[in-house]
N, C-alpha and C positions, 0 to 999 in steps of 0.2 A: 116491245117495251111500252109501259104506261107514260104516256108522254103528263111533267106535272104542269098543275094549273101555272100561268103566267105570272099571279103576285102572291102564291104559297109562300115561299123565302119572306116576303114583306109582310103578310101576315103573321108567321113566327116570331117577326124581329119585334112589330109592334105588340101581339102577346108578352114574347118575356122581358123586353125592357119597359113595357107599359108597367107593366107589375111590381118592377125593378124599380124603377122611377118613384108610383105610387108608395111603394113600403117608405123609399126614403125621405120622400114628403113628408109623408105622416110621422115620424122619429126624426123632424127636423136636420137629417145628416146632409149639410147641402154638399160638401164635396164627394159623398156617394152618389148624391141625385147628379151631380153635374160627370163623373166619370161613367159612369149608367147613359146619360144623354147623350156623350160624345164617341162612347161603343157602340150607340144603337144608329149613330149617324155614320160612325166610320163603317159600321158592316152594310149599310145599307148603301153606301159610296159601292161599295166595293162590289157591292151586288148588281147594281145596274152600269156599275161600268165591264160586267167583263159579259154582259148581253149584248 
C-alpha cells in the first residue's frame, strides 16, 4: 500500500475551507465564514488527534 504524505488531510482541510471561508468574506455572510472556521478547526482537531 502507498503509505500518504504526513499533512495530505491538512492540506485538503486548508484548500476547501480556505475557499469556503474566502467566498464568505467576500458576500459579507459572517455566520457562514464563522461556521466554515469552526468545521475546519473541528476536523482538523479530529485529525491529529486520532494520529
Amino acid at each position: 500500500f502507498m503509505k500518504k504524505p504526513k499533512f495530505s488531510n491538512l492540506a485538503v482541510f486548508i484548500i476547501f475551507f480556505g475557499i469556503a471561508l474566502i467566498e464568505a468574506f467576500q458576500k459579507q455572510n459572517w455566520l457562514e465564514a464563522l461556521l466554515f472556521l469552526s468545521l475546519g478547526a473541528m476536523f482538523l482537531w479530529a485529525d491529529f488527534k486520532k494520529t
